[in-house]
N, C-alpha and C positions, 0 to 999 in steps of 0.2 A: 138404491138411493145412497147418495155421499153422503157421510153424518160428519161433523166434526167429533170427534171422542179424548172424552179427557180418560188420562190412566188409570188403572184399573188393577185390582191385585186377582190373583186367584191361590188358593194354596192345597198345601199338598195333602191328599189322603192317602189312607191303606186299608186294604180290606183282607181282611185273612179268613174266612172261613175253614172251620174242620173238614178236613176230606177234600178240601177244592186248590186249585191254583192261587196262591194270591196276587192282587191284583190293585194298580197302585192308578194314580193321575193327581190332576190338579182340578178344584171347584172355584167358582169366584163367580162375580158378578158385573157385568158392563150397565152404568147407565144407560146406556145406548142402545146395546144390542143386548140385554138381558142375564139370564142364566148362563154360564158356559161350564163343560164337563167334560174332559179330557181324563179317558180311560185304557187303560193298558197292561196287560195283553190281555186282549178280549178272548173268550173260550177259540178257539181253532177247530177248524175241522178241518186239519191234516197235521200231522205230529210236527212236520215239518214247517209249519209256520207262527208266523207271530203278525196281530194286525193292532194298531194304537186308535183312536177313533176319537171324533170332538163333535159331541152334537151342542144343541143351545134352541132358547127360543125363538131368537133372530139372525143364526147365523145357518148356511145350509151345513149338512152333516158332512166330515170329512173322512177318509179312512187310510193309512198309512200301513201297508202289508209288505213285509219281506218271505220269502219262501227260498228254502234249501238245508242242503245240511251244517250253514254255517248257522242257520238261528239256536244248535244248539247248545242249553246253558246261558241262554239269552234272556234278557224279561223284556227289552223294549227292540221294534225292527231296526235295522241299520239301513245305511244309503245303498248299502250292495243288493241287486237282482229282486228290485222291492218296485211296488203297483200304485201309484197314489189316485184316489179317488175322491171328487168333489162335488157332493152330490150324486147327480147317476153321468156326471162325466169324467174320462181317464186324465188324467195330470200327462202331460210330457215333461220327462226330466232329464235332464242332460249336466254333465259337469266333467272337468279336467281332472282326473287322478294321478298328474305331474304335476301339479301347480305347483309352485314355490312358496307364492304369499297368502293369506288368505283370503285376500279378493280373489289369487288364484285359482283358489280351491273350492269356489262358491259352487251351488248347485242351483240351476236355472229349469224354472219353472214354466209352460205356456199353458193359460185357459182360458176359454175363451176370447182370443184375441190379445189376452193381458199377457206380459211377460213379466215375471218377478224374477228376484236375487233374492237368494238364503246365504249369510255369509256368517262365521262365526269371529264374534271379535274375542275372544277365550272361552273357554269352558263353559265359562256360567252365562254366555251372554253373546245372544247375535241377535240377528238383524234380516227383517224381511224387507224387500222393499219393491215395491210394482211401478214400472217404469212411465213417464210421463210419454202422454200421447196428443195428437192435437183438439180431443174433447176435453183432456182430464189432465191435473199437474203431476199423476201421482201420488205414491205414500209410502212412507218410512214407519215401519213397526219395529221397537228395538225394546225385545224380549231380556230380563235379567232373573236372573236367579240370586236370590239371598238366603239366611241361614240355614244349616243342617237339621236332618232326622226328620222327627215330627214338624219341625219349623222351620220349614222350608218355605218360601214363597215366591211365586213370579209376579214380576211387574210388569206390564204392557201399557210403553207410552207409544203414542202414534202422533206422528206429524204429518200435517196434512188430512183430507178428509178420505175415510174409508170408508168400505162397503162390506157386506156381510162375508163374503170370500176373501176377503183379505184377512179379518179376524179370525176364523175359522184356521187358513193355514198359518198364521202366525203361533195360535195356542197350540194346533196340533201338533209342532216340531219339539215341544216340548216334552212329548210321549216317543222321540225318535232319538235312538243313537246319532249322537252328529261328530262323531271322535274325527274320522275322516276331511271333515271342513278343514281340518289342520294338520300340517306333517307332524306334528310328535304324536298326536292322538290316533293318527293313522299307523302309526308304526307302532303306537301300544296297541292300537287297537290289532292290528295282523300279529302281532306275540299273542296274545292272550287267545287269538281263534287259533294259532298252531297249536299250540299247550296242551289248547281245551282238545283239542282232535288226536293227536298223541296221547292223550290221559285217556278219552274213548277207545281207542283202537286198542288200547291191552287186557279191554273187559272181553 
């Protein structure tokens, strides 16, 4: 069902247990669509991966997995050799690792029938948005992040009306490396995975 949804914050937790991984996300509440919990990186069962996940009362559960040897020294997955899951269906995702601009660089979504755009407009702040078709106008989610630490918070406004998948992937990118979306973050982001693998290979 389309709802129309007013914005909504959710903010940020950490969870540190003795002995365990700690394990970070964001909690908040939708009018609309209820509880939501975006948690990351959930336990793995293979050393080699990392998976971020957003369940809720009213939205379907989402799961954002990368696998390889670049996740390591990682806490959240990145866009690279990653599985996205919506529900018990596969995400197709596709995006331009040339791009110039940032709409260049967006990372395009299909599910069921629906195509969206994940584009970032800086760091702290992009933008979901599912393409108009001739049932529906579409919708715009534009995800922001505010202050640091413990006070951290995201905001999610939406224009136009959404549906429980739309919310879902919007909160979940919020648990995903998005450095890529853009060439300076992509090119810190490729420094920092050489570094880290040269600093491994002299153990």
């Amino acid at each position: 069902m389309h709802t129309t949804t007013a914005p909504f914050t959710l903010d940020f937790w950490k969870q540190s247990d003795k002995g365990k991984r700690h394990q970070f996300g964001w909690q908040g509440t939708s009018q609309e669509f209820g509880d939501i919990r975006v948690t990351y990186p959930l336990a793995p069962s293979h050393p080699e991966m990392l998976i971020t996940e957003v369940r809720g009362g009213s939205i379907p559960t989402a799961t954002f997995e990368a696998r390889g040897i670049h996740t390591s020294g990682m806490v959240m997955p990145s866009l690279n050799r990653a599985t996205l899951r919506l529900g018990d269906a596969h995400v197709h995702m596709t995006r331009n690792r040339l791009g110039v601009t940032h709409q260049g660089r967006s990372l395009f979504l299909k599910h069921a029938g629906d195509t969206y755009r994940l584009a970032a407009n800086n760091h702290r702040e992009y933008v979901l948005s599912r393409a108009a078709d001739d049932e529906d106008p579409g919708v715009t989610i534009t995800v922001r992040e505010t202050g640091r630490g413990s006070k951290k918070k995201l905001t999610l406004s939406v224009a136009k009306r959404a549906v429980g998948a739309d919310i879902a992937l919007a909160a979940l990118f919020a648990g995903v490396d998005r450095a890529t979306l853009t060439r300076r973050g992509a090119v810190r982001a490729g420094i920092a995975r050489v570094t880290h693998l040269s600093v491994e290979s002299q153990y």
